[in-house]
SEBALUM-992458 format. One record per residue (C-alpha): x, y, z. Coordinates in Angstrom, 3 decimals. Each point is the difference from the previous one (the first is absolute). Layout:
BEGIN
<node><east>X</east><north>Y</north><up>Z</up></node>
...
//
This chain:
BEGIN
<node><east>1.935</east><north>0.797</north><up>26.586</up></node>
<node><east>2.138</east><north>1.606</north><up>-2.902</up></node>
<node><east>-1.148</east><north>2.827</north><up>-1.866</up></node>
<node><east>1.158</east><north>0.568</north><up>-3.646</up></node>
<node><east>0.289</east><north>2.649</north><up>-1.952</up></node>
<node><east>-0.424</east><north>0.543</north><up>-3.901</up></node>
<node><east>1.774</east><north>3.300</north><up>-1.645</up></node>
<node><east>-1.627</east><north>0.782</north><up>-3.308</up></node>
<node><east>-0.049</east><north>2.851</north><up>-2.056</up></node>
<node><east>-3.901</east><north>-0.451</north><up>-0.021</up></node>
<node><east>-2.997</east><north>-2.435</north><up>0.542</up></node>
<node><east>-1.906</east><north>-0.200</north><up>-3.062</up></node>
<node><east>0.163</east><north>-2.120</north><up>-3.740</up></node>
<node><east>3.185</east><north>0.225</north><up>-1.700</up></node>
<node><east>2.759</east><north>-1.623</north><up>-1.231</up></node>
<node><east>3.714</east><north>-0.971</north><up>1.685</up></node>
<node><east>0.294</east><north>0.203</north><up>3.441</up></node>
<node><east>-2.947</east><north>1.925</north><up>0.650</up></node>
<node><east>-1.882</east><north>-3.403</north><up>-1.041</up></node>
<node><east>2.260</east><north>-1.978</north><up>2.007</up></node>
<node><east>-0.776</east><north>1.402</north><up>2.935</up></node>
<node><east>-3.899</east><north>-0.308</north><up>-0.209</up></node>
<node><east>0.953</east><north>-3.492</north><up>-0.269</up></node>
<node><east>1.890</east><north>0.103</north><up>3.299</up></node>
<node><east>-3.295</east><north>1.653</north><up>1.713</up></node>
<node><east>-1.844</east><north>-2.991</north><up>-1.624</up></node>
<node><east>2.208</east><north>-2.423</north><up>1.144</up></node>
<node><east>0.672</east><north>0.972</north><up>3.194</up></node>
<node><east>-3.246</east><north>0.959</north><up>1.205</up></node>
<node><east>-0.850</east><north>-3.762</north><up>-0.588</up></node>
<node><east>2.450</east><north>-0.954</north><up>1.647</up></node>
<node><east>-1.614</east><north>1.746</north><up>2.896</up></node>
<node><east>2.902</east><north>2.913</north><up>0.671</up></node>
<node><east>-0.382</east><north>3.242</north><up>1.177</up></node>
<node><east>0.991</east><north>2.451</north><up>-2.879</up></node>
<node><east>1.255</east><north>3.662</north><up>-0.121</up></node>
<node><east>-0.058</east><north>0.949</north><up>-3.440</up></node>
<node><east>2.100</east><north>3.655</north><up>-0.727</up></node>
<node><east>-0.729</east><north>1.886</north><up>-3.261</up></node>
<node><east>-0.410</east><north>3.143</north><up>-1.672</up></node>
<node><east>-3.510</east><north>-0.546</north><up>-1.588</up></node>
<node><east>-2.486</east><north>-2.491</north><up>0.900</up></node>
<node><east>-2.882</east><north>-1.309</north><up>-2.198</up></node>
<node><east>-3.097</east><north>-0.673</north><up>3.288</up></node>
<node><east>-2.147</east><north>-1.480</north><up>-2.035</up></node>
<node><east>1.707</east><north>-3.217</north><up>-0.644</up></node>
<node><east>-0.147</east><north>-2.881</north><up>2.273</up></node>
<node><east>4.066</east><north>0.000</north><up>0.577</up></node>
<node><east>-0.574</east><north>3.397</north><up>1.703</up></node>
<node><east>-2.290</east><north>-1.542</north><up>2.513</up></node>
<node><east>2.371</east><north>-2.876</north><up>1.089</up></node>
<node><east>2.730</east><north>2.548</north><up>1.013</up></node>
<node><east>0.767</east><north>2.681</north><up>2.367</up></node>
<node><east>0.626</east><north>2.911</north><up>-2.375</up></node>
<node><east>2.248</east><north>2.507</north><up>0.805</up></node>
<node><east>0.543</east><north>2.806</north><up>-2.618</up></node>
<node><east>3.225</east><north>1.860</north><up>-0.811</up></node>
<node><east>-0.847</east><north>3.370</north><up>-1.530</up></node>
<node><east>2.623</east><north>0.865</north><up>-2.970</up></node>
<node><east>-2.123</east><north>2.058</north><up>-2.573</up></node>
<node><east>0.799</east><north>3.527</north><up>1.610</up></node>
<node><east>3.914</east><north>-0.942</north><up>-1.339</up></node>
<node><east>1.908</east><north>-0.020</north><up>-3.384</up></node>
<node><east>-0.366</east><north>-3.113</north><up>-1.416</up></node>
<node><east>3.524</east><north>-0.610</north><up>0.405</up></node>
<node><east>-0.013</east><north>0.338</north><up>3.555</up></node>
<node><east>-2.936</east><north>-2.256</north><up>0.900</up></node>
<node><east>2.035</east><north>-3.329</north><up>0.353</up></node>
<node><east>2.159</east><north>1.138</north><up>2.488</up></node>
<node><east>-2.591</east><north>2.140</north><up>2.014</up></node>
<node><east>-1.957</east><north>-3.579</north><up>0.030</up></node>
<node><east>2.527</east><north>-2.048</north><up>1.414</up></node>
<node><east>1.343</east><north>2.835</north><up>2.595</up></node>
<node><east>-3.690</east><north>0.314</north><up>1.002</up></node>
<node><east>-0.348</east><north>-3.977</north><up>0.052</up></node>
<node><east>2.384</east><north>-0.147</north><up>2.921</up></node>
<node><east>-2.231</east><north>1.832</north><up>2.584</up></node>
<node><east>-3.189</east><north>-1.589</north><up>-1.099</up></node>
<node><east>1.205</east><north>-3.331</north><up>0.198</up></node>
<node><east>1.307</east><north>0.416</north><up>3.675</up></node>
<node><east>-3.541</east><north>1.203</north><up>0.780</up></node>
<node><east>-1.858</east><north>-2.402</north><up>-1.636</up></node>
<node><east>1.689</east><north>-2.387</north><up>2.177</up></node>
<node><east>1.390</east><north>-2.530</north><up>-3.156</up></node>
<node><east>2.629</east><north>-2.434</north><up>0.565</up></node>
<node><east>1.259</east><north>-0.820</north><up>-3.343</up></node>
<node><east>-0.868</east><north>2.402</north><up>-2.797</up></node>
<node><east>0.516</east><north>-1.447</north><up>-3.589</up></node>
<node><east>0.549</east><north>2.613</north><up>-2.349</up></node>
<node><east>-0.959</east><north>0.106</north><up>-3.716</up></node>
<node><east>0.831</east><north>3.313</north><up>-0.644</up></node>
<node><east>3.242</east><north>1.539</north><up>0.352</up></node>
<node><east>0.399</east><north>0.823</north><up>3.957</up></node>
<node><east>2.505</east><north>-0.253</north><up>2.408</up></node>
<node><east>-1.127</east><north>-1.787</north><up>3.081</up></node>
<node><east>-1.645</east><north>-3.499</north><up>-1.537</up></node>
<node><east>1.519</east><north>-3.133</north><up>1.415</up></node>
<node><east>-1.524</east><north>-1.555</north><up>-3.091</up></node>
<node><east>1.076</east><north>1.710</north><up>-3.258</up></node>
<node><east>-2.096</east><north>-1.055</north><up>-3.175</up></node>
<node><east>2.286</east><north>0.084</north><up>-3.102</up></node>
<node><east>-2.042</east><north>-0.212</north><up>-2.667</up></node>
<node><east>2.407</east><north>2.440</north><up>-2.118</up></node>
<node><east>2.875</east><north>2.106</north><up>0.185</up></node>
<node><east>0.898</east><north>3.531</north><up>-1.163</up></node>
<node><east>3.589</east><north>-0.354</north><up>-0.359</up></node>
<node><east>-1.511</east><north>-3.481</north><up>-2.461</up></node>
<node><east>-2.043</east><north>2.000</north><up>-1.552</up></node>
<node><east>1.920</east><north>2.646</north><up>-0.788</up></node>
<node><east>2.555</east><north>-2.496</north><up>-1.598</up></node>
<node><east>-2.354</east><north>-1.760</north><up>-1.547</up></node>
<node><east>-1.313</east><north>3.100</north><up>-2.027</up></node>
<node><east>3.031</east><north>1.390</north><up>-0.136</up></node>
<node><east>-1.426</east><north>3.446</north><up>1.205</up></node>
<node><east>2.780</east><north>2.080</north><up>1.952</up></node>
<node><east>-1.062</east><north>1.122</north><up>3.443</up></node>
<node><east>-1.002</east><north>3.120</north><up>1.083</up></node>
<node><east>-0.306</east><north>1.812</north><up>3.413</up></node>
<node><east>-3.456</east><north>-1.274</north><up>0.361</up></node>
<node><east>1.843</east><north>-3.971</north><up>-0.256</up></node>
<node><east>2.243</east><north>1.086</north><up>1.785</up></node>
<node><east>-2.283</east><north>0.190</north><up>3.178</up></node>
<node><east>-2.028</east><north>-3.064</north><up>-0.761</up></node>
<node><east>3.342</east><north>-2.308</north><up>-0.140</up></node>
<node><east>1.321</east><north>1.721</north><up>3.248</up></node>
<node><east>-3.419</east><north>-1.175</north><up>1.472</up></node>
<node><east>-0.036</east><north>-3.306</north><up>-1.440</up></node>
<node><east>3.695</east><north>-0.732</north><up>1.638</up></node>
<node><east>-1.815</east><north>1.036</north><up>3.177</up></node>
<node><east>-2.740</east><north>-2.177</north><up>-0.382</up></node>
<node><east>2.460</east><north>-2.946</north><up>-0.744</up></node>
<node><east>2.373</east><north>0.853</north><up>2.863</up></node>
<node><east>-2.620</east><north>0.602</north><up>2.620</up></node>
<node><east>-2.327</east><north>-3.364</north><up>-0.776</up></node>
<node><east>0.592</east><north>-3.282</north><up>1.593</up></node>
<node><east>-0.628</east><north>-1.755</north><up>-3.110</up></node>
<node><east>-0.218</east><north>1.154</north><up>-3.634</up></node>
<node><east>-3.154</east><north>-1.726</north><up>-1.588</up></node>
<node><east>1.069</east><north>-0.713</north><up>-3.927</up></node>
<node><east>-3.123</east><north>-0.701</north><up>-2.319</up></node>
<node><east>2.455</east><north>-1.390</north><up>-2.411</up></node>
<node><east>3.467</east><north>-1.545</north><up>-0.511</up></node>
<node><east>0.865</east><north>3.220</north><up>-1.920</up></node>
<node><east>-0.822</east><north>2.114</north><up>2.598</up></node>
<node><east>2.006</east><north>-2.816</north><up>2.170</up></node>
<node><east>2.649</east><north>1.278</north><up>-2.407</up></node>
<node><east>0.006</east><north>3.818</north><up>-0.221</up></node>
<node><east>-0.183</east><north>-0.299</north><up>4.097</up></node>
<node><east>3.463</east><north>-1.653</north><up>0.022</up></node>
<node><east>1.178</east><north>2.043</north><up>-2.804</up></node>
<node><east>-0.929</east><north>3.564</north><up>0.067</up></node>
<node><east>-0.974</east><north>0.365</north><up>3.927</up></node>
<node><east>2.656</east><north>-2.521</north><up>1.707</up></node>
<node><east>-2.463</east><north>-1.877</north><up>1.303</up></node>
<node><east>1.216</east><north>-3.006</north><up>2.686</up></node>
<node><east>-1.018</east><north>-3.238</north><up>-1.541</up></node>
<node><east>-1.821</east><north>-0.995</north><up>3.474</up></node>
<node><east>-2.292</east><north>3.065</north><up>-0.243</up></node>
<node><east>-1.731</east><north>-0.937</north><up>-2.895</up></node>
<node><east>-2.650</east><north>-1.926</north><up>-0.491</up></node>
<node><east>-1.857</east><north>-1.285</north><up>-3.507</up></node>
<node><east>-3.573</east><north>0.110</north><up>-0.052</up></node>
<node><east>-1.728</east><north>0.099</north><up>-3.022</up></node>
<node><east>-3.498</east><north>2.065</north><up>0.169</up></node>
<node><east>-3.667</east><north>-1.214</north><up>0.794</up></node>
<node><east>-2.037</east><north>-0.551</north><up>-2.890</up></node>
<node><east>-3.869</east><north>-0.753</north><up>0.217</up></node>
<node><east>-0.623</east><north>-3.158</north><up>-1.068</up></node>
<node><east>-3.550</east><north>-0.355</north><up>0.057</up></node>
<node><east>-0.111</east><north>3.240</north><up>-2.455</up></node>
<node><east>2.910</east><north>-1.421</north><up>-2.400</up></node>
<node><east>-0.979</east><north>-3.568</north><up>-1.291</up></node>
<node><east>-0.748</east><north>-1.383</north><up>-3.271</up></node>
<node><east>-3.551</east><north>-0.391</north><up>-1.305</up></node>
<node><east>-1.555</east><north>-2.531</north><up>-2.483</up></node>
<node><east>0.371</east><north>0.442</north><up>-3.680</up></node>
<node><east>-3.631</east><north>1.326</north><up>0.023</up></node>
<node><east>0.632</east><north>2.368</north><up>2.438</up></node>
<node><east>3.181</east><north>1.240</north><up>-2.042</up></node>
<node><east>-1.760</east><north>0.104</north><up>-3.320</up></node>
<node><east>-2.705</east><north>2.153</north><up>1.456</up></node>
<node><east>2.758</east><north>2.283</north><up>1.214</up></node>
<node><east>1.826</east><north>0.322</north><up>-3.464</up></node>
<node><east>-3.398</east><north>1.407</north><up>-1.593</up></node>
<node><east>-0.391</east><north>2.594</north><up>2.572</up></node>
<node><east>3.626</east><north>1.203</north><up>-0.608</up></node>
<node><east>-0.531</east><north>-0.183</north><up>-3.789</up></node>
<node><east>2.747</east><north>-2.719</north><up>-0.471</up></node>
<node><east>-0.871</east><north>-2.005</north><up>-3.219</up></node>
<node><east>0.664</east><north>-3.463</north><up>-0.131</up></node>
<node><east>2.875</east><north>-0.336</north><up>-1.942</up></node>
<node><east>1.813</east><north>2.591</north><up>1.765</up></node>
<node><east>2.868</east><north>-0.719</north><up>2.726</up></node>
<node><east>-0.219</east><north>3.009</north><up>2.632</up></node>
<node><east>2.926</east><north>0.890</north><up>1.558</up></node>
<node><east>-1.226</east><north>2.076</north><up>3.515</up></node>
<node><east>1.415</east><north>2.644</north><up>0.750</up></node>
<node><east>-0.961</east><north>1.367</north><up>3.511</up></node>
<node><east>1.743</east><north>3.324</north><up>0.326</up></node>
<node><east>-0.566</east><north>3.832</north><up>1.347</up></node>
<node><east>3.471</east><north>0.987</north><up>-0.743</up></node>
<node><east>0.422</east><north>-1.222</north><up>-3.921</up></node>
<node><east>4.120</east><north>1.189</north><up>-0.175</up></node>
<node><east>1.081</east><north>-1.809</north><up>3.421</up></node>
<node><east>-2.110</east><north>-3.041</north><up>-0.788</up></node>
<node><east>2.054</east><north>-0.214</north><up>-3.604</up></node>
<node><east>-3.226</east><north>1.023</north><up>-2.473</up></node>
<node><east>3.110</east><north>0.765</north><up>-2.236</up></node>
<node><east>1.833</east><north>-2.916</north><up>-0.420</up></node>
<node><east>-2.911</east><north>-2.187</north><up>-0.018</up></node>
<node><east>-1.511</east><north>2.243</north><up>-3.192</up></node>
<node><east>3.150</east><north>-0.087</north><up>-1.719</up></node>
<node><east>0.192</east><north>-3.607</north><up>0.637</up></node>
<node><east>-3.357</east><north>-0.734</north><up>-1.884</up></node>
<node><east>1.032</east><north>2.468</north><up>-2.548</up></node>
<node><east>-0.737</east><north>-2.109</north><up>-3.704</up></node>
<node><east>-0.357</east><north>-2.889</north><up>1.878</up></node>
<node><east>-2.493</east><north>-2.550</north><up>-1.968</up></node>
<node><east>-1.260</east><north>-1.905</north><up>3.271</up></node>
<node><east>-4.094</east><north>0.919</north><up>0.990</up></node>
<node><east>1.063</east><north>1.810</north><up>2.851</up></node>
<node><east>-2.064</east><north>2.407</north><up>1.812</up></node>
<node><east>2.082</east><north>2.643</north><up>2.582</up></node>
<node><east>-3.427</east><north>0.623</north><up>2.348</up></node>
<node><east>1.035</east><north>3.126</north><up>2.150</up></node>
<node><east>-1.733</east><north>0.131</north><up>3.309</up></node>
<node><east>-0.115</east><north>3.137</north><up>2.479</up></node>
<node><east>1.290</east><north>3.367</north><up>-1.313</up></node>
<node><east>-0.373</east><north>0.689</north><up>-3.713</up></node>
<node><east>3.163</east><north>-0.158</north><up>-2.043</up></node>
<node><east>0.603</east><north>2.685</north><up>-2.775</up></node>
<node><east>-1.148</east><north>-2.107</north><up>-2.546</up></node>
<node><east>-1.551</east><north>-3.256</north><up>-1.476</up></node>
<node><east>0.123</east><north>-2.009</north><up>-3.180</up></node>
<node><east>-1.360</east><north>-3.027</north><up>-1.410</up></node>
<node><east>3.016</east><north>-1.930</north><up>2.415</up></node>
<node><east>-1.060</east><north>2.344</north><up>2.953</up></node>
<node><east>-3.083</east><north>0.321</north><up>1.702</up></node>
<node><east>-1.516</east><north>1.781</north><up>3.109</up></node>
<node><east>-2.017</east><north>-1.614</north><up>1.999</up></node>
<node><east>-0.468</east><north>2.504</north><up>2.992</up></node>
<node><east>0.264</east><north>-0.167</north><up>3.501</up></node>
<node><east>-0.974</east><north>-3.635</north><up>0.984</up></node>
<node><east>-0.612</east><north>-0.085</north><up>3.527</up></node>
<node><east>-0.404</east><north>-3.202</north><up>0.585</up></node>
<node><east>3.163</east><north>-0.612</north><up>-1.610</up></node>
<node><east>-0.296</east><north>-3.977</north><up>0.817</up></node>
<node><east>-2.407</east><north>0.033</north><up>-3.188</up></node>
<node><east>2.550</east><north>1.416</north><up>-2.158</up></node>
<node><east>2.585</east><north>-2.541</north><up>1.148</up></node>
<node><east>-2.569</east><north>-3.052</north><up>-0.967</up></node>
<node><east>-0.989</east><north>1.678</north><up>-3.177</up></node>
<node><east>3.706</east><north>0.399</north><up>-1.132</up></node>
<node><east>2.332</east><north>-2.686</north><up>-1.549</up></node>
<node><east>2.742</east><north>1.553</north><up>1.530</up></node>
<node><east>1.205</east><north>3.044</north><up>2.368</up></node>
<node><east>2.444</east><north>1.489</north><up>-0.802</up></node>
<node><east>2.721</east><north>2.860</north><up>1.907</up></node>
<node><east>3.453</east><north>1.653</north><up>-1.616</up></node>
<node><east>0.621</east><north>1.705</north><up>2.884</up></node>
<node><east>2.809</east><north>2.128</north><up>0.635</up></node>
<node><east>0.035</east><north>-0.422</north><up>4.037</up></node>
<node><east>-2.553</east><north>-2.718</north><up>1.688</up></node>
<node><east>1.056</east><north>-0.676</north><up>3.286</up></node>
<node><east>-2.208</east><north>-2.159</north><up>0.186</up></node>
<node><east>-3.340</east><north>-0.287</north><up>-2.396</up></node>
<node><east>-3.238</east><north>-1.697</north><up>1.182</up></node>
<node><east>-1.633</east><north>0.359</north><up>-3.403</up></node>
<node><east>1.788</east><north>-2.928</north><up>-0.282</up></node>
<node><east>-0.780</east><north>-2.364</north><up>2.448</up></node>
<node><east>-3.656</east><north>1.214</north><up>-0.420</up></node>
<node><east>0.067</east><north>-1.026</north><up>-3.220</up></node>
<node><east>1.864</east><north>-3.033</north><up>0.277</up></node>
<node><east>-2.565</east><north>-1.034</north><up>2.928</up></node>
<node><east>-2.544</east><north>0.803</north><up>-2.688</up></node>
<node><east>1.471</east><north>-2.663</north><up>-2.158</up></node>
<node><east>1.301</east><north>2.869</north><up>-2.523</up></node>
<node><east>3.281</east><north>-0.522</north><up>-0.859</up></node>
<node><east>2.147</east><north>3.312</north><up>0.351</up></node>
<node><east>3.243</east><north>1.210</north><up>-2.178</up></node>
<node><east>1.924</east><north>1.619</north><up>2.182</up></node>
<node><east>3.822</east><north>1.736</north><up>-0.127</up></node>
<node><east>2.472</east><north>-2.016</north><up>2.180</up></node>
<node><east>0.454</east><north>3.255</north><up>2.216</up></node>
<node><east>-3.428</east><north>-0.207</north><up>1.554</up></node>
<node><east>-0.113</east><north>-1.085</north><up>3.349</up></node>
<node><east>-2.785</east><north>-2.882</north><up>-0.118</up></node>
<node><east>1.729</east><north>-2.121</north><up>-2.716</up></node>
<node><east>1.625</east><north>-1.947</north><up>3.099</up></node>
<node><east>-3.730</east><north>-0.432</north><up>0.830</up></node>
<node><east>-1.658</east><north>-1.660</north><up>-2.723</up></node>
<node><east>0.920</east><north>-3.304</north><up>-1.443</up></node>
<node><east>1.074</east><north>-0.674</north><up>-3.244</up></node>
<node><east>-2.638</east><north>-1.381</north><up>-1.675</up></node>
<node><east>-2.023</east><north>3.503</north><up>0.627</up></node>
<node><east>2.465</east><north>2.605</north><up>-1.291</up></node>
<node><east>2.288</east><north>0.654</north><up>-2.907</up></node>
<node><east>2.719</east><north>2.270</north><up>0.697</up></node>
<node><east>1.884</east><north>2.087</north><up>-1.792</up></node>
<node><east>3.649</east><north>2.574</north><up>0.423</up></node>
<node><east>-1.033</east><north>3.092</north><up>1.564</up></node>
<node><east>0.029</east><north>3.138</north><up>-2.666</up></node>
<node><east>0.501</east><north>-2.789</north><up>-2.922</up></node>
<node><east>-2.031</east><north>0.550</north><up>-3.306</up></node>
<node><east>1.012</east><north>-2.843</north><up>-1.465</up></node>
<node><east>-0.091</east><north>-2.532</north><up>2.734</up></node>
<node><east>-3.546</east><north>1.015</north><up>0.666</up></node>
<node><east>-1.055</east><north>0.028</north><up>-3.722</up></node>
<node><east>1.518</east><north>-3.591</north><up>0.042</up></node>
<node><east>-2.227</east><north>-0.761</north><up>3.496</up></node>
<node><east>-3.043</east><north>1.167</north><up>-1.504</up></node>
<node><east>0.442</east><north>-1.900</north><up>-3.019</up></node>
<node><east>0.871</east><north>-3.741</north><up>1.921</up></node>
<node><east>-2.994</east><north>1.130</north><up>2.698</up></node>
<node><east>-2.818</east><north>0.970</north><up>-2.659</up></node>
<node><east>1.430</east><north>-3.570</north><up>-2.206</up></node>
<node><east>-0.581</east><north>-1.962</north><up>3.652</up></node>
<node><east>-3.161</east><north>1.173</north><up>0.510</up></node>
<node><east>-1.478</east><north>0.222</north><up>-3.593</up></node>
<node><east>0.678</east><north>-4.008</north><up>0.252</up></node>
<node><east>-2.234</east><north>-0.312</north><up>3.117</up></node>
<node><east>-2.634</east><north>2.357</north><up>-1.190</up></node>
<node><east>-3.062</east><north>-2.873</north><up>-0.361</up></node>
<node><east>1.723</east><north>-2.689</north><up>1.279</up></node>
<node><east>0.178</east><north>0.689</north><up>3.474</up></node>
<node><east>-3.178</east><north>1.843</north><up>1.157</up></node>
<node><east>0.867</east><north>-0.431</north><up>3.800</up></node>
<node><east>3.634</east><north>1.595</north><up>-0.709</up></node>
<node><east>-0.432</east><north>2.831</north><up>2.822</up></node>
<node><east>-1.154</east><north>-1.815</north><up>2.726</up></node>
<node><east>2.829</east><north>-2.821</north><up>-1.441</up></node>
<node><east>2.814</east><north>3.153</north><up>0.168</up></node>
<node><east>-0.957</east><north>1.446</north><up>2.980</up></node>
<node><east>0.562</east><north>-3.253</north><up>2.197</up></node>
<node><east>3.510</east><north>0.635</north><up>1.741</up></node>
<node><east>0.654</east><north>2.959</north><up>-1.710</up></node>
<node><east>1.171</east><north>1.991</north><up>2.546</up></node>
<node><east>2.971</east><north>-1.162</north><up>2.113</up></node>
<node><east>-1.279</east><north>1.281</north><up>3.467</up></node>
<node><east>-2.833</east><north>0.229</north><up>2.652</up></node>
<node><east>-1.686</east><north>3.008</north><up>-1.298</up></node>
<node><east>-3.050</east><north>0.386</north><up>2.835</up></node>
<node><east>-0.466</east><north>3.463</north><up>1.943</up></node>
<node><east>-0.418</east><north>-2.238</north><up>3.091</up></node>
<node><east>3.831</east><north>-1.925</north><up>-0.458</up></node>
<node><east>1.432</east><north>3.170</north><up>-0.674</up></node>
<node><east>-1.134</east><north>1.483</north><up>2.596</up></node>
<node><east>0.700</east><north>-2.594</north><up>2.437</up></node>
<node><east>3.761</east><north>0.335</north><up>-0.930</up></node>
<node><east>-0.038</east><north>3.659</north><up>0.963</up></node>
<node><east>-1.597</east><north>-0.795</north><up>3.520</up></node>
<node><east>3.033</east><north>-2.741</north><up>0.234</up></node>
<node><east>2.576</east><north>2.771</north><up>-0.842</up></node>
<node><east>-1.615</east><north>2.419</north><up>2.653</up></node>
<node><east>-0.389</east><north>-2.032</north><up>2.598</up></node>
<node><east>3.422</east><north>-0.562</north><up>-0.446</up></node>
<node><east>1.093</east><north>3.472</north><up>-0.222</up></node>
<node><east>-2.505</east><north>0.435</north><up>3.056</up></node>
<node><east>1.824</east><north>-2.550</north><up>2.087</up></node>
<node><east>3.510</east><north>0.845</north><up>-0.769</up></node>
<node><east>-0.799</east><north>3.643</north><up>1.347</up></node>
//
C-alpha cells in the first residue's frame, strides 16, 4: 500500500497552506490512507493530529532565517525513514514529488514591488529547488499557473491547476431569518450595506484604496473590518473584531470585499460567494476565474476610480433587490463557484497524481 507524506510548516489553525494541509489530513484519512505528516509544531489536541503519523522537525534553536532550509534538509532523512512514497510538500522543501503552489516569492515580491534581500534571496533559491525536484507542480490558481511559467520556467506538462478545498457544509447560505438575526449581533442597522472586510494584514489586503475609495461617497455603506484592528474608524468604518466563525460575517454582509495587492489565490472569496455574499474583488486575485459572474464585481487592480465606480453600480444593484428578493443568498449562491470545491474531490486528485508519480518510479 502507498504511504504519503504531508510537509507543513505546522499542524494547527491558521490560514494559507497551513489550512490546506489539515484539509489534506481530513481528506485523506477518509479516504482510508496511511499519512506521515512532517512539521515544525504540532497542535495534539485537535482531531487532525490523531489521524496522522506525526513526525516533528525541530527549527526553534535557529535564526529565523535559517529555519526553512534546516526544515527541508532535515525533511530528506525523515522521510526515507518514515518509509513514504510520495511526499507532497506545502512548504518550501526540496524533495516533494508533489509541490503545492499556492504563492510565489519571486510574485510576491513583484507584486509589492519590495526589492529582495539576502533573506529572498534564499527562499527563491529554495523555491527553484522545490519546482525542479517535484514531479508535478500543484497550482491553486491560474495565476500561480502563470508566475510558474513566467518567473520559474516551469514545463507546461508539470503543472497542474487545482483550485483549493473549501468546506461546504460550513460555507452555505442561511434563511433571511437566520441572516437578520446575524446583522443585530454585528450591530449592522437596517439600512446599512456592509461591505466585509476579512483581513489580518489591512495594507496587503488594500484597507487603503478601499478607504479612499469611499472617501465623500453619499452611498449607506458600511466598511465592517474583521480580524486585526485597523488604526482607525469613522462613521464609514467600523470594527467588528475577530469573528471566528467568519461564515457569520459573510451571511451578515451585503458584500465582501478585497483590494489586494498580491492574492494568489483568496478563499474569502469563494467562502463568501458559497455563502451567497457577493464579493468585489481586484482582477489580480486568483479566485476570480472561480466564481461566476453573477457573484462578483470586479474591478482594475490598484484603481481608485474603477473601484469607486464598482462600488457605486454594486451598492445601486443591490439597493434595488433589498425587499424584493428575500431568498437572494441562497438565489446567488446557486452555481456560484465554477468548480468542485469538496475536501474529498480534491483530495482524490492528489491520490491520482501520486499514484502516478508512484508508478512511473
Amino acid at each position: 500500500m502507498m504511504k504519503i507524506g504531508v510537509s507543513s510548516n505546522a499542524l494547527k489553525h491558521s490560514g494559507g497552506l497551513e489550512r490546506y494541509a489539515m484539509d489534506l489530513v481530513r481528506g485523506f484519512a477518509a479516504a482510508g490512507i496511511e499519512l506521515a505528516f512532517f512539521a515544525r509544531r504540532f497542535d495534539m489536541s485537535l482531531p487532525e493530529a490523531r489521524m496522522v503519523e506525526p513526525h516533528r522537525i525541530r527549527v526553534s534553536f535557529l535564526p529565523g532565517k535559517l529555519r526553512e532550509r534546516w526544515f527541508s534538509w532535515r525533511l530528506r532523512r525523515a522521510r526515507r525513514a518514515a518509509g513514504v512514497d510520495v511526499l507532497i510538500g506545502c512548504n518550501r522543501v526540496d524533495s516533494s514529488e508533489i509541490a503545492i503552489c499556492g504563492g510565489t516569492h519571486l510574485g510576491f515580491l513583484r507584486a509589492t514591488g519590495r526589492a529582495p534581500k539576502r533573506s529572498d534571496r534564499w527562499q527563491i533559491a529554495l523555491e527553484r529547488r522545490q519546482y525542479e525536484r517535484a514531479s508535478v507542480i500543484v497550482a491553486h490558481s491560474q495565476l500561480m499557473h502563470d508566475e510558474l511559467r513566467e518567473l520559474y520556467g516551469v514545463d507546461e506538462p508539470k503543472i497542474c491547476v487545482l483550485y483549493p478545498p473549501v468546506d461546504g457544509a460550513r460555507f452555505a447560505p442561511i434563511d433571511a431569518a437566520q441572516r437578520m438575526a446575524l446583522r443585530r449581533r454585528f450591530g449592522f442597522a437596517d439600512h446599512e450595506i456592509v461591505l466585509l472586510f476579512p483581513s489580518s494584514s489591512h495594507e496587503r489586503k488594500g484597507l487603503p484604496l478601499i478607504e479612499a475609495a469611499l472617501r465623500d461617497t453619499a452611498l449607506p455603506v458600511v466598511l465592517a473590518v474583521a480580524g486585526r484592528p485597523p488604526e482607525h474608524t469613522s462613521a464609514r468604518v467600523r470594527y467588528i473584531g475577530y469573528v471566528k466563525d467568519i461564515e457569520d460575517g459573510y451571511r451578515a454582509a451585503d458584500f465582501t470585499i478585497l483590494a489586494s495587492k498580491y492574492e494568489p489565490f483568496g478563499l474569502v472569496g469563494v467562502e463568501s460567494a458559497m455563502c451567497g455574499t457577493p464579493v468585489i474583488l481586484p482582477a489580480s486575485v486568483g479566485c476570480c476565474d472561480a466564481i461566476a459572474p453573477h457573484a462578483k464585481f470586479v474591478f482594475a487592480a490598484g484603481d481608485v476610480a474603477d473601484l469607486r465606480a464598482t462600488l457605486e453600480r454594486a451598492v445601486r444593484g443591490r439597493l434595488t433587490i433589498q425587499q424584493s428578493q428575500p431568498r437572494w443568498q441562497s438565489e446567488l449562491a446557486r452555481d456560484a463557484v465554477l468548480y468542485d470545491t469538496s475536501v474529498a474531490g480534491h483530495a482524490d486528485a492528489l491520490l491520482a497524481l501520486a499514484t502516478h508519480i508512484r508508478g512511473a518510479n
